[in-house]
C-alpha positions as CSV (number, residue, x, y, z in Angstrom):
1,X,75.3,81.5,8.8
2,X,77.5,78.4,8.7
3,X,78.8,77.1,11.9
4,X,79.9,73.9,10.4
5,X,83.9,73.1,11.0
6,X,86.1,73.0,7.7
7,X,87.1,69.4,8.8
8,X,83.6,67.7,8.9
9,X,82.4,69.3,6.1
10,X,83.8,66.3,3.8
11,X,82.7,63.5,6.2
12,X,79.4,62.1,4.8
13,X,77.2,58.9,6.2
14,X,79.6,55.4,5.3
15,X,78.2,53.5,1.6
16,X,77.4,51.0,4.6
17,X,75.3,52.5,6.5
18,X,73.4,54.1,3.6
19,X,72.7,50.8,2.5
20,X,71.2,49.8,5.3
21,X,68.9,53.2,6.0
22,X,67.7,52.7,2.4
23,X,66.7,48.7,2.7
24,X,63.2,48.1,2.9
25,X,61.8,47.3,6.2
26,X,62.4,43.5,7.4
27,X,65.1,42.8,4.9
28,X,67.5,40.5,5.5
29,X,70.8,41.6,6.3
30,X,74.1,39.5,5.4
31,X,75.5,43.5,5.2
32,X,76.5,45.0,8.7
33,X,79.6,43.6,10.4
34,X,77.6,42.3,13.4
35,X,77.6,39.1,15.1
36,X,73.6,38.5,15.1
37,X,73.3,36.6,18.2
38,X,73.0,37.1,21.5
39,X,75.4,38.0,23.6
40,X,76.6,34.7,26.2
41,X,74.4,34.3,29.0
42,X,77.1,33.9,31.4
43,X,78.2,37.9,30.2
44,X,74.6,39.5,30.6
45,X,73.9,37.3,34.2
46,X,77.5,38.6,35.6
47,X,76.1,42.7,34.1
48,X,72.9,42.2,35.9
49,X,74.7,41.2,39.0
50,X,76.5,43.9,39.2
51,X,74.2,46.3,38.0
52,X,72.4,44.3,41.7
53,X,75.0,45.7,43.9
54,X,73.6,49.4,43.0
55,X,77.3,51.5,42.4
56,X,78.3,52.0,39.0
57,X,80.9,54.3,38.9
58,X,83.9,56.1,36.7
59,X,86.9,53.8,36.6
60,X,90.3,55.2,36.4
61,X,90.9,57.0,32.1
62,X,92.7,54.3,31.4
63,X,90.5,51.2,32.5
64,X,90.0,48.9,35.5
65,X,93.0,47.9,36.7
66,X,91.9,44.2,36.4
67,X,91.0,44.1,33.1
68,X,93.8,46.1,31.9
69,X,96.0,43.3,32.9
70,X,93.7,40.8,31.6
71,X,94.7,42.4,28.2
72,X,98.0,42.2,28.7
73,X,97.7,38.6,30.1
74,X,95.7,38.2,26.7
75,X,98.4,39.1,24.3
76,X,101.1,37.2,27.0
77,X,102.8,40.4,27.6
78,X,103.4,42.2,30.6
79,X,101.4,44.7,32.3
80,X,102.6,48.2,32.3
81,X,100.6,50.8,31.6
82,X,101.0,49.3,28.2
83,X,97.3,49.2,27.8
84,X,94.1,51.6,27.6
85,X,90.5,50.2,27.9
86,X,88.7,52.4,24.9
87,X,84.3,52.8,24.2
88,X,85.0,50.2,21.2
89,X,88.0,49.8,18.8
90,X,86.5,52.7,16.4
91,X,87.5,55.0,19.8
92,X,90.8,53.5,20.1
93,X,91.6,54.2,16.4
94,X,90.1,57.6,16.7
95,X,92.0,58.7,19.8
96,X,95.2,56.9,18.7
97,X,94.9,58.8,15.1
98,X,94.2,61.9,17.3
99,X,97.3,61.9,18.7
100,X,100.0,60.6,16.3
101,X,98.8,62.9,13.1
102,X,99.6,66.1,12.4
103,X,97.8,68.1,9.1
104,X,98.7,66.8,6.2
105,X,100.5,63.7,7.9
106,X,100.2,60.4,5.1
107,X,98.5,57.2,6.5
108,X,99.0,54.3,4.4
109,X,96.0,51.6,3.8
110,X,95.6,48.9,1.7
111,X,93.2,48.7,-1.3
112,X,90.6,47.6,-0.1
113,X,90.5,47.5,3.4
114,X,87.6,48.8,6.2
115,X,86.4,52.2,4.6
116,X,86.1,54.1,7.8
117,X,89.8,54.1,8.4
118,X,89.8,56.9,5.1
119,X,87.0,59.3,7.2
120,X,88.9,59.0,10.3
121,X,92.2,59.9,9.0
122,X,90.5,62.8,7.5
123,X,88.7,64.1,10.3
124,X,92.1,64.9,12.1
125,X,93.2,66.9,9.2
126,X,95.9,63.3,7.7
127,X,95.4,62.4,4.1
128,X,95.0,58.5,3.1
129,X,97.4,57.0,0.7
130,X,96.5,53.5,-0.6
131,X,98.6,50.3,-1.4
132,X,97.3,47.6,-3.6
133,X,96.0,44.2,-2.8
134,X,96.1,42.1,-6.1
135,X,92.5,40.9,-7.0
136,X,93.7,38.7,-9.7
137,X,96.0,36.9,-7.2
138,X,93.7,36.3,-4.0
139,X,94.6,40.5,-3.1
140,X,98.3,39.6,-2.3
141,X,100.6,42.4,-1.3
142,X,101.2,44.1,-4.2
143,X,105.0,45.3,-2.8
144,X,105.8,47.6,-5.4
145,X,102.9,49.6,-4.9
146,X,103.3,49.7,-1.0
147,X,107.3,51.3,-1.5
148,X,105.7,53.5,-3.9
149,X,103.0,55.0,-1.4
150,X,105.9,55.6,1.1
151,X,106.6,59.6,1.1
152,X,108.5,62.1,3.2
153,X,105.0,63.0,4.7
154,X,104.5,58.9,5.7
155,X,103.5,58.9,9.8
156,X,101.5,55.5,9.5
157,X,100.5,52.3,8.5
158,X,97.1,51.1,9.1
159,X,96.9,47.4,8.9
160,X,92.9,45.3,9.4
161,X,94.3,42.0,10.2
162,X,92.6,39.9,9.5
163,X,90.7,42.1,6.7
164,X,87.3,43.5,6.9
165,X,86.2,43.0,3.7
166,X,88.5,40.3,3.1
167,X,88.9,38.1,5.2
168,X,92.5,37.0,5.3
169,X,95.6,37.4,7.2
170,X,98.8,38.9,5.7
171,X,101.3,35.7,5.4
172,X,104.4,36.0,7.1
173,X,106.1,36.9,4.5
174,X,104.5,39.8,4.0
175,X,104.2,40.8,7.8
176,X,107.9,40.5,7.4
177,X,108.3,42.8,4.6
178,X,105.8,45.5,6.3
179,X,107.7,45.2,9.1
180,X,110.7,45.4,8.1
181,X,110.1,48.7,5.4
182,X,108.5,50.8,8.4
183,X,111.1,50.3,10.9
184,X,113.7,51.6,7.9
185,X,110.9,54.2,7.3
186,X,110.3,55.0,11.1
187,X,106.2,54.0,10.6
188,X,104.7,53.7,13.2
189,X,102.2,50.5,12.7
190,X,98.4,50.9,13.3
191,X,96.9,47.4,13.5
192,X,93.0,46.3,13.8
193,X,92.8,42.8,15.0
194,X,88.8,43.1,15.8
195,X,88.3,39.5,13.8
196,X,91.6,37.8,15.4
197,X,89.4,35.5,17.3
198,X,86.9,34.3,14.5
199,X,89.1,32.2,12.9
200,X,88.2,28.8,10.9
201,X,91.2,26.7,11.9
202,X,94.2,28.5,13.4
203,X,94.0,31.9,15.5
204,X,96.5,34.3,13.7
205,X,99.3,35.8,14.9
206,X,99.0,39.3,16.7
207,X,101.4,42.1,15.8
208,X,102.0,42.5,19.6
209,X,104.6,39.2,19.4
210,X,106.4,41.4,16.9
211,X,109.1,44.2,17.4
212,X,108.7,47.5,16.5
213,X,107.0,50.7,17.2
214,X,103.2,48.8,16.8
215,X,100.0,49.9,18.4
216,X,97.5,46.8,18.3
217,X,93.5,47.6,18.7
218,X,90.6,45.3,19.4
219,X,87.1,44.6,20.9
220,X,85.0,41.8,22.2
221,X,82.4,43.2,19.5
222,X,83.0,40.6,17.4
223,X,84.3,37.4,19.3
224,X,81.7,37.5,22.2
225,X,78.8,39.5,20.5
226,X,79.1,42.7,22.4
227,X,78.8,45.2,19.9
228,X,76.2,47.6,21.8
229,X,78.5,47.2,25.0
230,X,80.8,49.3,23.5
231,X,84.3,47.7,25.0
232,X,87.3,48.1,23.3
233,X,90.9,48.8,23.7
234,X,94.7,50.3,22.4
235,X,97.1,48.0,23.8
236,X,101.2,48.1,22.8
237,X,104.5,46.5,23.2
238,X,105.9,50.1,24.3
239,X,103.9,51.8,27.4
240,X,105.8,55.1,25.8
241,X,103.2,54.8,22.6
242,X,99.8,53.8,24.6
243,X,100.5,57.2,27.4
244,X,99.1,59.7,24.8
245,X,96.4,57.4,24.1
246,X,95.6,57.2,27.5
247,X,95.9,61.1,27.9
248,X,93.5,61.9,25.1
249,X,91.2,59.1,25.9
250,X,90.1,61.0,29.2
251,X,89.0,64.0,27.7
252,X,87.3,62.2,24.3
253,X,85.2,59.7,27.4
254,X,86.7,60.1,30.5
255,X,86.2,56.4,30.2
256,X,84.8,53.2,29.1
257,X,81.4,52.4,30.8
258,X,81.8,51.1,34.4
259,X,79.4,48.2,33.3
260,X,80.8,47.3,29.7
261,X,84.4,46.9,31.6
262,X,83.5,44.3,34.4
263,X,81.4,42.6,31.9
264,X,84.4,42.1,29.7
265,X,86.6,40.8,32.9
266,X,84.1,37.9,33.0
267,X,83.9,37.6,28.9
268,X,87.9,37.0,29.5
269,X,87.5,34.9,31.7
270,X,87.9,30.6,31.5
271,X,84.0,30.3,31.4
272,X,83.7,33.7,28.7
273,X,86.5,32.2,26.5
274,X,84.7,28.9,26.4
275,X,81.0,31.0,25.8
276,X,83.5,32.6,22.5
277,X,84.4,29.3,21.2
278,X,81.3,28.6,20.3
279,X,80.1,31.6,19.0
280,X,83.6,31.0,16.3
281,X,82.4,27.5,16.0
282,X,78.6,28.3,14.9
283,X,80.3,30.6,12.6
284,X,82.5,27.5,11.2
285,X,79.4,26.4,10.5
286,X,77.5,28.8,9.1
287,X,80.4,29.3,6.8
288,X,80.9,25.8,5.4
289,X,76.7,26.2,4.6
290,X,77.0,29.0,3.3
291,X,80.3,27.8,0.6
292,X,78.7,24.5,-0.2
293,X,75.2,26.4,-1.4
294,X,77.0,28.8,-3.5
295,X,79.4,26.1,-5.0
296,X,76.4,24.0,-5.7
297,X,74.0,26.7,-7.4
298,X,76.2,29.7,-8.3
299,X,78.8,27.4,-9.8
300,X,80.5,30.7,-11.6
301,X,81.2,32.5,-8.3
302,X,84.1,32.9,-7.1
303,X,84.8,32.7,-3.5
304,X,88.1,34.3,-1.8
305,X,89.2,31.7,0.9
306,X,88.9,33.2,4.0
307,X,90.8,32.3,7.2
308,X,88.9,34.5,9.8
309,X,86.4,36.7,10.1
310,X,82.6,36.6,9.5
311,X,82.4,37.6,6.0
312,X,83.2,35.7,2.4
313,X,84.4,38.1,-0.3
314,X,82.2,36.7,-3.5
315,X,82.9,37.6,-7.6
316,X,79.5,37.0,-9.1
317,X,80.9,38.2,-12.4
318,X,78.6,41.3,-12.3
319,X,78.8,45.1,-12.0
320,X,78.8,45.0,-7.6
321,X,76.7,48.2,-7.3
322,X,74.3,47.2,-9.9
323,X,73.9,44.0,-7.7
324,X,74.2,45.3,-4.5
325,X,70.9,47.3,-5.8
326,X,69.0,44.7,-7.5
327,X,69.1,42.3,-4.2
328,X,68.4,45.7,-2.0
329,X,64.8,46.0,-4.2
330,X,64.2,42.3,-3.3
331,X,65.0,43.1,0.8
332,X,68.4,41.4,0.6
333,X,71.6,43.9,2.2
334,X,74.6,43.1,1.5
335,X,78.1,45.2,0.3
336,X,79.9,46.3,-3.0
337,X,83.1,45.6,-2.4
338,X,84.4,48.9,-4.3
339,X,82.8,50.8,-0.9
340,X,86.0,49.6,0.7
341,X,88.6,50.7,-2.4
342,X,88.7,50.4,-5.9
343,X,90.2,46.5,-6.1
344,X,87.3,45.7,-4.6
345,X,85.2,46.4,-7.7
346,X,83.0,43.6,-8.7
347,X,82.9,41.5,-5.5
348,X,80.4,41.7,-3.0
349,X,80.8,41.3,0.7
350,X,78.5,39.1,2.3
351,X,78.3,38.3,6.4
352,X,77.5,35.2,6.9
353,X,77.0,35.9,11.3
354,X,73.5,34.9,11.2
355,X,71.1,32.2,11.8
356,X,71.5,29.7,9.4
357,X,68.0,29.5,7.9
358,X,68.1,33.3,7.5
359,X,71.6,33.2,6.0
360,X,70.3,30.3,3.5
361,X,67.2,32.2,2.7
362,X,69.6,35.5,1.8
363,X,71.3,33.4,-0.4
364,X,68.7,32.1,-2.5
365,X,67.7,35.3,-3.1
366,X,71.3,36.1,-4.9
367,X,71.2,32.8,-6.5
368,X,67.8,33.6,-8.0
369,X,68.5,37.3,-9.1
370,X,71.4,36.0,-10.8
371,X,68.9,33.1,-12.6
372,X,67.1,35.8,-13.7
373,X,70.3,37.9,-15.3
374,X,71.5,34.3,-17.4
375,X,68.2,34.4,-18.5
């Protein structure tokens, strides 16, 4: 008998993650969108501390109290119920989709963006509709295409800004053109800002500063290595749009952990913030190794300039899955960029949040399968 649901009956294991379950053992891994080192000191020491004092209880659905306003204080809004302390942003996106689609509600997303925001938009019964990012032109908004995607059926917009795979920030132009078409569209805006913090010169601009019916969603996965502490949140200009959230959220977790929650009052913190710095700084660092290695012996590749996040988005002028394979046999992960949309075809995706010996030694392997091809 089949006791499978209708809706999960699509939903298959991400091209990421099958990847990385097929990779040999002890490859190296410039794939996964983890921050491969350890999580600050100052963050674990505070955990164990409290862990020390022997209670670790719920907190109220929607998040300490404390670090709720942290947030706020983060985005320099006020605190009103505004904000709801999620298990991760992949909860927050999941709960928030939860309660804004109805079947056969239209999300737009831009080609290519993160490929899970497809499976979850389908797992609550709302179809994906894509908008182009020009590869030719450093994946500009292609603005034809987004009016085009627009439908009576539209709900959404989700935005990953800055992009996973990409990289980049929308420019302000183009926020201002997104803007401005939803609010004559009545859209509400969905946007990830996971990689805000990583930036390589200038932090971007969050959507919260903006007007308009916006829901922003973000971790400390990324900026303070916390992925396994599972701390996220759904935070909003408009209290009226982050109540639902809240709501749902109680029965998807009841809550975030007790622990991950007063571990990410002291990542917000002045000492945490400073700990962050130099986690974005190593990554500064790693990045400008990992550029002037490929410039200097993969002279044909070509290399999207990023702004934030820990990833460069490389052309090597060869079929991506074909490569993506090739360097997989040789213990190297990394990602096709057509697993996050079709404009992605032929560049690879490659993480660069690793130690820098490891990241140079993942390199060479590319540089020498490609020797190997021009041969």
């Amino acid at each position: 008998m089949d006791y499978f649901a209708e809706r999960i009956k699509s939903i298959r294991k991400s091209d990421i993650r099958k990847i990385f379950d097929s990779a040999p053992s002890g490859s190296i891994n410039l794939g996964l969108g983890e921050i491969q080192f350890p999580t600050p000191k100052i963050i674990t020491g505070y955990a164990k501390e409290v862990i020390d004092k022997g209670n670790i209880p719920y907190t109220p659905n929607a998040g300490l109290i404390e670090l709720r306003k942290k947030v706020a204080d983060y985005y320099h809004t006020e605190f009103c119920d505004n904000v709801c302390i999620t298990v991760g942003a992949e909860e927050a996106l999941f709960t928030t989709l939860f309660c804004y689609l109805n079947p056969d509600d239209e999300v737009m997303l831009a080609n290519p963006t993160f490929l899970a925001y497809k499976t979850i938009i389908e797992m609550v019964g709302g179809k994906p509709v894509y908008f182009d990012l020009d590869p030719d032109n450093n994946f500009k908004l292609i603005r034809n295409s987004f009016i085009k995607s627009i439908t009576s059926r539209t709900k959404m917009i989700i935005l990953n800004n800055p992009s996973n795979p990409l990289g980049i920030c929308f420019d302000a132009d183009e926020t201002d053109f997104i803007i401005k078409i939803c609010k004559e569209k009545n859209i509400l805006i969905l946007v990830d800002e996971v990689y805000r913090e990583l930036f390589l010169e200038k932090r971007p601009k969050s959507f919260m500063e903006f007007d308009g019916d916006i829901i922003v969603v973000s971790s400390l996965s990324k900026s303070h290595c916390m992925t396994g502490w599972r701390l996220g949140w759904a935070v909003s200009p408009k209290k009226e749009l982050i109540e639902p959230i809240i709501n749902i959220h109680q029965f998807v977790c009841t809550c975030a952990p007790f622990i991950s929650q007063k571990a990410a009052i002291k990542a917000l913190s002045e000492e945490g913030v400073a700990e962050k710095e130099k986690i974005r700084k190593k990554l500064v660092s790693n990045r400008k190794s990992a550029v002037e290695f490929i410039e200097k012996n993969i002279p044909d590749a070509k290399i999207l300039s990023n702004s934030s996040s820990p990833y460069l988005f490389i052309n090597f002028c060869i079929d991506d899955i074909l490569l993506t394979n090739d360097l997989l046999k040789e213990g190297l992960i990394v990602i096709p960029g057509s697993a996050f949309g079709s404009n992605g075809k032929n560049w690879i995706r490659i993480s660069y949040a690793v130690e820098k010996n490891i990241l140079i030694k993942g390199l060479e392997v590319i540089r020498n399968r490609l020797y190997r091809e021009k041969l």
